[in-house]
ZATOR-451384 format. One record per residue (C-alpha): residue in one letter; x, y, z. Coordinates in steps of 0.25 Angstrom, whole numbers, always signed. Layout:
% ZATOR-451384
+------+-------+-------+-------+
! rest !     u !     v !     w !
+------+-------+-------+-------+
!    A !     X !     Y !     Z !
...
+------+-------+-------+-------+
//
This chain:
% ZATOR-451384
+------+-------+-------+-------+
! rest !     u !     v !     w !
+------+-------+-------+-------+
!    X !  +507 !  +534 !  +368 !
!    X !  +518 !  +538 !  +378 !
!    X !  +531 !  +536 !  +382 !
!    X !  +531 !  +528 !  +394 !
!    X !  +536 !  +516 !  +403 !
!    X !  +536 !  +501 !  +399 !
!    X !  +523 !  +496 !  +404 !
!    X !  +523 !  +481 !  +403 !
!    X !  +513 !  +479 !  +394 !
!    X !  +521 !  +487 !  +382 !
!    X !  +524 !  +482 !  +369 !
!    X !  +538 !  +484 !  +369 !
!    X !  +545 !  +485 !  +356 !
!    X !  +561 !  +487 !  +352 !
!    X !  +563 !  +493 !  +339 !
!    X !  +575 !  +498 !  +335 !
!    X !  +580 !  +498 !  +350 !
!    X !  +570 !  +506 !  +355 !
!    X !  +558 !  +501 !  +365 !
!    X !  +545 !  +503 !  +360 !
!    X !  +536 !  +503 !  +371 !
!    X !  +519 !  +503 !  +367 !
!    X !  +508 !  +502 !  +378 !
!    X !  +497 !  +489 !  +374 !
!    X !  +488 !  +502 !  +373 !
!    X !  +495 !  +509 !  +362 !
!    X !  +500 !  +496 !  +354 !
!    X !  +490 !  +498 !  +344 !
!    X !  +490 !  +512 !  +340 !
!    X !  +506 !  +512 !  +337 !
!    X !  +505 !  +501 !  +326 !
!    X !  +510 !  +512 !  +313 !
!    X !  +519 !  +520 !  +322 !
!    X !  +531 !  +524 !  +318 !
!    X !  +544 !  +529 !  +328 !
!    X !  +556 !  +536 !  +322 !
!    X !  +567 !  +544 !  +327 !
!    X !  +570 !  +557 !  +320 !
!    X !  +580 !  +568 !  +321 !
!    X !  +578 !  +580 !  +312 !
!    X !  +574 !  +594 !  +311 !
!    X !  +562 !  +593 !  +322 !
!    X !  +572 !  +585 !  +332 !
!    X !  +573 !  +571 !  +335 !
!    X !  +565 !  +560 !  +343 !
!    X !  +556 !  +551 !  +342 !
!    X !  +544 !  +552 !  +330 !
!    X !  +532 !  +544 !  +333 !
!    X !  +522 !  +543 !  +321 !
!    X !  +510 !  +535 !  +319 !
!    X !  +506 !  +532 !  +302 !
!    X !  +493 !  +532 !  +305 !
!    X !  +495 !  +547 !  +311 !
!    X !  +491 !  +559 !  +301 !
+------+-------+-------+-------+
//
């Protein structure tokens, strides 16, 4: 995974006003992600986490 352009074969997905752009490639190892915002004592920013992850 990266950040990167829109490619034309993305799945594109809006959730709560935000584009969610994933490659044909990656679409089936993101099924039990999870993408949350936090703001506390480590900082802020984006926290990507996977439930299949240890």
């Amino acid at each position: 995974m990266a950040l990167d352009e829109s490619k034309e074969k993305d799945n594109k997905y809006q959730i709560n006003g935000i584009d969610i752009l994933i490659s044909e490639q990656d679409k089936n190892s993101v099924n039990d992600f999870n993408i949350d915002f936090v703001d506390d004592y480590r900082g802020k920013g984006l926290v990507i986490q996977s439930a299949g992850a240890c």
